[in-house]
N, C-alpha and C positions, 0 to 999 in steps of 0.2 A: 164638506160638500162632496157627496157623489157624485161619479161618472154615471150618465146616462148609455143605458146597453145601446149600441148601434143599431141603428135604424133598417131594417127587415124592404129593400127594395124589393124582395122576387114578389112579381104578380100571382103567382102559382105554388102550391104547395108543392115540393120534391119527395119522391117517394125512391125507396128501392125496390124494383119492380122485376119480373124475369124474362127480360126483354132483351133483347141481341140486337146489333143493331153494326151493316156494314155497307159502303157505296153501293150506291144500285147500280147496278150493269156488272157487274165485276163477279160476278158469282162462282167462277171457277178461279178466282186468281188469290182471294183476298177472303181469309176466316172472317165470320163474326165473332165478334165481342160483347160482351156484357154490359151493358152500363152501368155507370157506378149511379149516380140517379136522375131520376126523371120528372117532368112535369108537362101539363098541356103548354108549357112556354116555352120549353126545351131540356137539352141532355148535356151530360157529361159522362163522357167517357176518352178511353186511350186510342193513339193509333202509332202506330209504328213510322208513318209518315209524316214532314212537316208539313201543314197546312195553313197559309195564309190567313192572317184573322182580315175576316170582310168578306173572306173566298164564300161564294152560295155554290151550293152541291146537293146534288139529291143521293138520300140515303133509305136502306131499308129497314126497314123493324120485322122484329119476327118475333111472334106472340106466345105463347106458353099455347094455344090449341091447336097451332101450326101454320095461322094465319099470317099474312105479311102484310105491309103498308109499306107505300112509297109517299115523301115526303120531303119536301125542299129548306133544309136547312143555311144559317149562316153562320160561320164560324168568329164568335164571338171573343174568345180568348185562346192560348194555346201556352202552355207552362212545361217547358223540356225537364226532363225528369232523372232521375238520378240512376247509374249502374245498378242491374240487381232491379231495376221495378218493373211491375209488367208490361211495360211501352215504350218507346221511347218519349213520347208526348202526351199530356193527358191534356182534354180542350171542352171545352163550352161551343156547344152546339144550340142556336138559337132558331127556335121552329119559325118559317117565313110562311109557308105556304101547305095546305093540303087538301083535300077531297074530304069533305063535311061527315061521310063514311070510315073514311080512315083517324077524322079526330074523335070519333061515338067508339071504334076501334080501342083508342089510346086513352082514351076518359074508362072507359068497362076496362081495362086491364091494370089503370091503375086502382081502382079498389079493391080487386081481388086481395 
C-alpha cells in the first residue's frame, strides 16, 4: 500500500517573484525585503520583528518597474528561526484586502 502525496490546500499558485515588500507607513525606519514567495492569496517572507499570528497590517509591495501597492494583510503563521538566517522570524502573510488596481498590479507581476 502507498502513501498518498499530501493534499495541496493553497488556492493560488506560489511564484518567486521580484517584489519587496515592508509595513506601510514606515518608510524611513524599516528596509524592504524580498519575499521568498508569492501568490494572489498571500506571502511569505522574513522580518526582524515578532508578529502576532491574527495581527492584520497593511504592508507595501514594490514592483520591479517601480510601482507600489498598499495592501492589508493577516499574519497567518510566524516560525522563529535559527542564528546565522536572514531574520529573525520568517511568516505567512495572508492577503485580506485590496484595491481591484493593486490586485491587476500583483497578478501582471506575477507572470513576468
Amino acid at each position: 500500500m502507498s502513501a498518498s502525496p499530501p493534499m495541496e490546500r493553497r488556492r493560488y499558485r506560489r511564484v518567486q517573484a521580484p517584489i519587496l515588500v515592508r509595513p506601510a507607513g514606515l518608510l524611513a525606519q524599516v528596509a524592504a525585503r524580498k519575499v521568498n514567495d508569492i501568490s494572489l492569496g498571500g506571502i511569505r517572507t522574513y522580518s526582524d520583528e515578532a508578529i502576532s499570528k491574527g495581527r492584520r497590517l497593511e504592508i507595501e509591495l514594490f514592483f520591479r518597474d517601480g510601482a507600489s501597492s498598499t495592501v492589508l494583510v493577516e499574519v497567518a503563521w510566524v516560525e522563529t528561526l535559527a542564528a546565522g538566517a536572514p531574520a529573525a522570524f520568517e511568516m505567512g502573510l495572508r492577503l485580506v484586502d485590496a484595491r481591484p488596481a493593486d490586485l491587476e498590479r500583483l497578478a501582471s507581476a506575477l507572470q513576468d
